[in-house]
N, C-alpha and C positions, 0 to 999 in steps of 0.2 A: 735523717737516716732513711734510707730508700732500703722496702725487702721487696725481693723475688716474688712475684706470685704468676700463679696460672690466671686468665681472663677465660673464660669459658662464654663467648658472644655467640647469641641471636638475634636477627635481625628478619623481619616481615615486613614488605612493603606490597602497597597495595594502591597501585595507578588506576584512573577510570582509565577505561577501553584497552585495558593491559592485563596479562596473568599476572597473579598472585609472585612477587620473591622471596627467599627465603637463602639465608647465608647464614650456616655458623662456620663459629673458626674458636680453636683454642689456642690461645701464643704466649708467649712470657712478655710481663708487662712486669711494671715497677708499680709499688704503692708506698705512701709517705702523704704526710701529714704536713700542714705551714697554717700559720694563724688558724689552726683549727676547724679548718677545712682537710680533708681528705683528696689525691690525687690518684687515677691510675692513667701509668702513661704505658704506650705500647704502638709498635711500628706495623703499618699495615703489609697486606702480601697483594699478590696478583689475585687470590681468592676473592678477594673485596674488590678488586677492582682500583684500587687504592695503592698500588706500590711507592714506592721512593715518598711514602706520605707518616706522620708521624703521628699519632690522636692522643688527644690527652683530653682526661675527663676530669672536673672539677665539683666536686660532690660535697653539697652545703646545706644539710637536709632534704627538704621537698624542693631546690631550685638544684639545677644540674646543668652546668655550660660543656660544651664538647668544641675542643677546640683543634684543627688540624693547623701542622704547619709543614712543607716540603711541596711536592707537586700539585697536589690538590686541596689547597687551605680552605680551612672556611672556618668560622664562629657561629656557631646556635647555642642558645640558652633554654633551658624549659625548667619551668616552674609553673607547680600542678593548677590547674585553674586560670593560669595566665595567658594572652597572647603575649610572645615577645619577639620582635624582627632582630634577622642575622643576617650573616654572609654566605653565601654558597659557591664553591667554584665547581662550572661544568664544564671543564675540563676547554671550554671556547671561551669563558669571558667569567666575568664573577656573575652572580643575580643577588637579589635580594630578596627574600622569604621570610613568610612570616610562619611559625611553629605556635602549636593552641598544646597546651599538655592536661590530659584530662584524667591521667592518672601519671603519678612519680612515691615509686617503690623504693624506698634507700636505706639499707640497713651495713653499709660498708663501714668497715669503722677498721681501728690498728689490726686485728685478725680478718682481713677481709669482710667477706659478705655478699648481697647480694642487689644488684636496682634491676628496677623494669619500667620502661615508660611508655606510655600512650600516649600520638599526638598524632598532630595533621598539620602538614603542611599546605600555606598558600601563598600562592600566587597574585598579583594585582585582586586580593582581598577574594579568591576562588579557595574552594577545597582543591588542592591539586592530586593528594594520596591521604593515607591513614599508614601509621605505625604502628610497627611493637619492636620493641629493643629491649633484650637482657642481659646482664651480663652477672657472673656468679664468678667471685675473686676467690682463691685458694691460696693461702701462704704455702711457699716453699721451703721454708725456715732457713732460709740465705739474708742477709742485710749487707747493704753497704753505705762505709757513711761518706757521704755526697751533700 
């Protein structure tokens, strides 16, 4: 059973030799539960830069996969303390990146809740940026069952 919620995202990224970004965006996403993992899924806009893309987050305590699939796919994983390498697509070709998460906040569960994660992404084994991403889930009190 899939409920309605608000996603309420932040997002800071932080490139050497680049200004500081920062995106939030509030949108209707879905949350639902399988094998006891936790899901929010929700479709990107032109504000992220991200349209015709679809993100779904996969929330298993301290490990956290974000998976895109439509225009701009990609798979990252983070889990706090860990390095673990994903897919990225830039929009020209895929790359491969590796994500270091040095903090993961996860308190999402059947009434929403809230993650936040620190990490850095690299490049052929470089710091290439530093993160922060949050996101604070709000039930709508709509379900459907799906």
């Amino acid at each position: 059973m899939k409920t309605q919620v608000l996603a309420a995202i932040s997002s800071t990224q932080r490139f050497e030799g680049s200004d500081e970004e920062h995106v939030e965006l509030v949108t209707c996403a879905s949350l639902y539960e399988r094998q006891g993992k936790f899901y929010v899924s929700y479709d990107e806009s032109e504000l992220t830069g991200l349209n015709g893309t679809r993100t779904t987050v996969k929330l298993d305590g301290k490990s956290v996969t974000l998976i895109r699939t439509g225009t701009y796919p990609s798979h990252m994983q983070f889990t706090e303390g860990e390095r673990q390498v994903g897919l990225y697509d830039t929009g020209f070709g895929m790359l491969t990146i590796s994500t270091h998460a040095s903090r993961v906040y996860n308190t999402i569960g059947a009434r929403g809740g809230e993650l936040a994660i620190d990490y850095t992404i690299e490049i052929d084994q470089n710091v290439a940026g530093r993160h922060h991403f949050e996101m604070v889930v709000t039930p709508q009190n709509k379900t459907e069952n799906k």
